[in-house]
KOLKETOR-36638 format. One line per 2 residues: number of its first residue (from 1); their letters; for each residue x, y, z of C-alpha. Coordinates in pm, 1 decimal, always signed. Last residue first. Layout:
<sites>
NUM) a) X Y Z | ...
</sites>
This chain:
<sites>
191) xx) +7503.1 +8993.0 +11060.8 | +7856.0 +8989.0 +11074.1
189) xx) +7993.3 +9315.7 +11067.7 | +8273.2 +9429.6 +10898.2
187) xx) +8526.5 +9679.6 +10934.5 | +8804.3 +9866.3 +10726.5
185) xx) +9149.4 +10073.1 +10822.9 | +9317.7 +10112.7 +10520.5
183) xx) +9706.8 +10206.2 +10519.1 | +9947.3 +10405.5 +10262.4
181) xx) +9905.4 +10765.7 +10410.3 | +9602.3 +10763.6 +10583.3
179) xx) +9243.4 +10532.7 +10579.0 | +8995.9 +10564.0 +10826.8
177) xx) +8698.7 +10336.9 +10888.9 | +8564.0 +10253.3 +10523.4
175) xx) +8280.9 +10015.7 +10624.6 | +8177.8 +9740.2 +10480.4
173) xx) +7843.3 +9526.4 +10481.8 | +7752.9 +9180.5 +10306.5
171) xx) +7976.6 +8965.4 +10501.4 | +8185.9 +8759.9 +10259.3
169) xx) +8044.4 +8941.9 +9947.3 | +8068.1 +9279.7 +10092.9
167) xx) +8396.7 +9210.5 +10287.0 | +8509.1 +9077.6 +9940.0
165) xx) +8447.8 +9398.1 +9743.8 | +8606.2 +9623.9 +10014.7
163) xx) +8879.9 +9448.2 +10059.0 | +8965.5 +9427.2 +9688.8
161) xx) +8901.1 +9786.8 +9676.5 | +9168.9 +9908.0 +9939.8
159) xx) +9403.7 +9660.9 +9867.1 | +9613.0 +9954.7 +9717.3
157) xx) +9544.8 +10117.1 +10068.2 | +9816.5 +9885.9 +10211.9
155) xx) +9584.1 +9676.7 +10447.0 | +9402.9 +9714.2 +10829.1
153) xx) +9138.6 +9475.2 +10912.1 | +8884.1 +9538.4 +11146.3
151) xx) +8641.8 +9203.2 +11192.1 | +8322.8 +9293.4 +11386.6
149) xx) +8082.5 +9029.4 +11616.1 | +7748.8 +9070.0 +11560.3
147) xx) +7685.1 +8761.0 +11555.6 | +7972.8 +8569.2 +11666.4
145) xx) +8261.3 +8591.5 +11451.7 | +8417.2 +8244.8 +11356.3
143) xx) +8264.7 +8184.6 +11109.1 | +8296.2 +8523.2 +10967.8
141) xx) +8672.0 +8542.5 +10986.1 | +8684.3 +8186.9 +10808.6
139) xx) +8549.8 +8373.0 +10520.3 | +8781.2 +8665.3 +10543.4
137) xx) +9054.4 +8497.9 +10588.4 | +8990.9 +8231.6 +10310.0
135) xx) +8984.4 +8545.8 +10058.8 | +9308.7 +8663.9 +10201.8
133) xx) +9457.9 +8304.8 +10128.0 | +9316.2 +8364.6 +9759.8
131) xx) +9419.7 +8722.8 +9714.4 | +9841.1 +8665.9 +9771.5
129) xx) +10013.4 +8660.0 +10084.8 | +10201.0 +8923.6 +9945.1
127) xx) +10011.5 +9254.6 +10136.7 | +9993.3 +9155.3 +10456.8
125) xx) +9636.2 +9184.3 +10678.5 | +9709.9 +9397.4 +11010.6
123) xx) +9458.8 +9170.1 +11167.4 | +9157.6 +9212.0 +11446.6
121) xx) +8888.5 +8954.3 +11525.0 | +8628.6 +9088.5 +11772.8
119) xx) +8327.6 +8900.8 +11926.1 | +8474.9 +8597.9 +11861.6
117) xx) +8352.7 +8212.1 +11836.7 | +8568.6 +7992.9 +11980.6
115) xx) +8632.3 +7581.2 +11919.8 | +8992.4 +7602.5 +11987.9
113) xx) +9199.3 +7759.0 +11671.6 | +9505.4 +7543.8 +11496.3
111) xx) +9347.7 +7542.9 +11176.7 | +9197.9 +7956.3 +11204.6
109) xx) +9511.2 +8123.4 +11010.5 | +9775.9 +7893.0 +11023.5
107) xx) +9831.4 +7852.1 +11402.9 | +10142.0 +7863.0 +11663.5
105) xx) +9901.0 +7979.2 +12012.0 | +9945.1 +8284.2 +12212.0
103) xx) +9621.2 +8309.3 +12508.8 | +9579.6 +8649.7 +12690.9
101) xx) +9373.5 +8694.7 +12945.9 | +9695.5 +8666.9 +13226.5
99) xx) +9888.1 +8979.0 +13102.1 | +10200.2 +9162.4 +13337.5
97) xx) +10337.4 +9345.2 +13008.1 | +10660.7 +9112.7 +13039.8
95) xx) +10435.3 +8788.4 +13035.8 | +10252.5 +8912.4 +12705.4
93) xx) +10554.4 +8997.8 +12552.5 | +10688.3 +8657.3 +12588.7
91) xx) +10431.4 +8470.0 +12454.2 | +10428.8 +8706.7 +12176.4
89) xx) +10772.3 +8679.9 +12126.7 | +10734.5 +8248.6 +12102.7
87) xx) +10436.1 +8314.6 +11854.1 | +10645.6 +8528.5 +11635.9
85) xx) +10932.2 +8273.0 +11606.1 | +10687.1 +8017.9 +11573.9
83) xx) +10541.6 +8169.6 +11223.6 | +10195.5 +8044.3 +11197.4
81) xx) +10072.2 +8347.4 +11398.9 | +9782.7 +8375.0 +11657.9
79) xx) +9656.3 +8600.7 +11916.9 | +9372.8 +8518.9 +12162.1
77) xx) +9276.1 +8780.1 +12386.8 | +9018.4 +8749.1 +12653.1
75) xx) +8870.2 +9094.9 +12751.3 | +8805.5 +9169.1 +13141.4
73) xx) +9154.7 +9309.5 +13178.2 | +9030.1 +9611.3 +12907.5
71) xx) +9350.1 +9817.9 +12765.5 | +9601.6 +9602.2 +12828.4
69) xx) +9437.0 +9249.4 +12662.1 | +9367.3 +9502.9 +12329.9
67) xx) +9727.0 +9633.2 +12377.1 | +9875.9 +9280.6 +12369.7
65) xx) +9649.5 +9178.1 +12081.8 | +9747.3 +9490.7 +11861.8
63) xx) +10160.0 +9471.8 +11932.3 | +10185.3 +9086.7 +11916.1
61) xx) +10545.7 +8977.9 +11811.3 | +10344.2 +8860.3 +11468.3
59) xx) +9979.9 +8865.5 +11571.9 | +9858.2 +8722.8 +11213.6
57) xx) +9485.3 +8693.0 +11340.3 | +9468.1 +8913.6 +11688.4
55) xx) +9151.1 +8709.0 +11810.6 | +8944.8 +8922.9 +12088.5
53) xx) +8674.3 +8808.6 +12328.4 | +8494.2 +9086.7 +12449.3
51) xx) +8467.9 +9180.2 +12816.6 | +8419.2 +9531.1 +12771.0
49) xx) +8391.7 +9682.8 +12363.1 | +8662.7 +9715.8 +12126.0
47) xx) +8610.4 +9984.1 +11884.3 | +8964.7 +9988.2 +11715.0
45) xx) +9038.2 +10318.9 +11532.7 | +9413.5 +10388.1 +11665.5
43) xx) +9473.0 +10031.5 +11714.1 | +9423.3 +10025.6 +11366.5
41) xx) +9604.8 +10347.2 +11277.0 | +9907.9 +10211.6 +11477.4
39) xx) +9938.3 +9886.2 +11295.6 | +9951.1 +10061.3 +10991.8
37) xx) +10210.9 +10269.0 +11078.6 | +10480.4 +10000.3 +11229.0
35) xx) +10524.1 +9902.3 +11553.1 | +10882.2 +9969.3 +11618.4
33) xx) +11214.9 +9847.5 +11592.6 | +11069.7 +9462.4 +11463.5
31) xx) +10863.5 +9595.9 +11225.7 | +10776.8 +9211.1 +11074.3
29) xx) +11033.4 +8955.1 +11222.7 | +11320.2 +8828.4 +11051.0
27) xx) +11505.3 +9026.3 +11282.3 | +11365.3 +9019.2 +11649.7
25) xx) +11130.6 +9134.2 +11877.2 | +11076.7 +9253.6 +12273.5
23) xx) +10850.6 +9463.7 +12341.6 | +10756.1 +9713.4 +12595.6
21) xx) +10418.6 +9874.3 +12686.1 | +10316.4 +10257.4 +12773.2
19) xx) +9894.6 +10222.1 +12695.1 | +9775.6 +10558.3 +12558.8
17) xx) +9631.0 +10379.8 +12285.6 | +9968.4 +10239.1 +12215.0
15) xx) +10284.3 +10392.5 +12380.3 | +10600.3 +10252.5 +12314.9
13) xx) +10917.1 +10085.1 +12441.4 | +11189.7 +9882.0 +12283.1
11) xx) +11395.7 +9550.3 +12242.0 | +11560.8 +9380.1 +12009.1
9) xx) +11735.4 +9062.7 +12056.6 | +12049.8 +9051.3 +11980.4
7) xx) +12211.1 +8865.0 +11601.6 | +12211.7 +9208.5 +11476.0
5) xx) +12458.4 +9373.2 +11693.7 | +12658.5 +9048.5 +11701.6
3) xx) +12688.5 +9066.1 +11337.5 | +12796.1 +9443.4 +11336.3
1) x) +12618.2 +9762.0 +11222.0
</sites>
């Protein structure tokens, strides 16, 4: 493949949760050809419930928090990424999937977050950020989660155990929701 092959944007279609949506990504970008297997098996086993408010943590181009917004118009979505890049496609994807309750803002996990307590935080977790900043996740998760409110996460299934140890000290509950292949779908509750 050539330079100038690369060096386009990519762009694609696919259907998520029955949703048809396009996106436009680039290299450097997680999945950028498709939205990947893990992602799919969370959206797959998402419970999202009418008029929630949503936070996609880690939203790279924004596959989950653009289908949550799609799927219920009374939902607000918030999706965040530290990575610009990411946060400039997601901005982007939103307006080219015709979304107004959806808000894309450049943040480090929760630093750069309004004052908002969720009743659904969502995140295809990665694998190398290394234990600690998943630990902080989790914790700032639950702060911001109102009660009740339900964190899915899905991970490589080798994080399978480490999840499910530090959802039940973070949160006190855990629940295996479906794991395939490689990937982990798991949910907490906060109480």
């Amino acid at each position: 493949m050539a330079v100038e092959d690369l060096s386009r944007e990519v762009e694609f279609q696919t259907e998520l949760r029955g949703i048809p949506l396009t996106f436009s990504t680039t290299w450097g970008l997680f999945s950028p050809k498709t939205v990947d297997t893990g992602t799919h098996l969370l959206l797959e086993h998402l419970a999202p419930q009418e008029g929630d408010t949503c936070l996609d943590l880690g939203c790279g181009y924004g596959a989950v928090g653009i289908t949550l917004a799609k799927c219920d118009r009374t939902s607000t979505v918030y999706m965040v990424d530290k990575d610009f890049v990411a946060v400039d496609y997601a901005r982007k994807n939103a307006k080219q999937n015709g979304l107004q309750n959806c808000h894309v803002l450049l943040s480090n996990g929760f630093s750069h977050l309004p004052d908002i307590q969720f009743d659904l935080i969502v995140s295809n977790l990665p694998a190398n950020v290394g234990k600690e900043l998943l630990h902080i996740f989790l914790v700032d998760a639950k702060k911001h989660l109102k009660p009740k409110g339900r964190l899915y996460v899905v991970t490589i299934s080798g994080l399978r155990a480490f999840i499910k140890r530090n959802f039940k000290a973070v949160f006190g509950n855990y629940r295996k929701v479906k794991q395939r292949g490689t990937h982990t779908v798991a949910m907490a509750t906060r109480t």
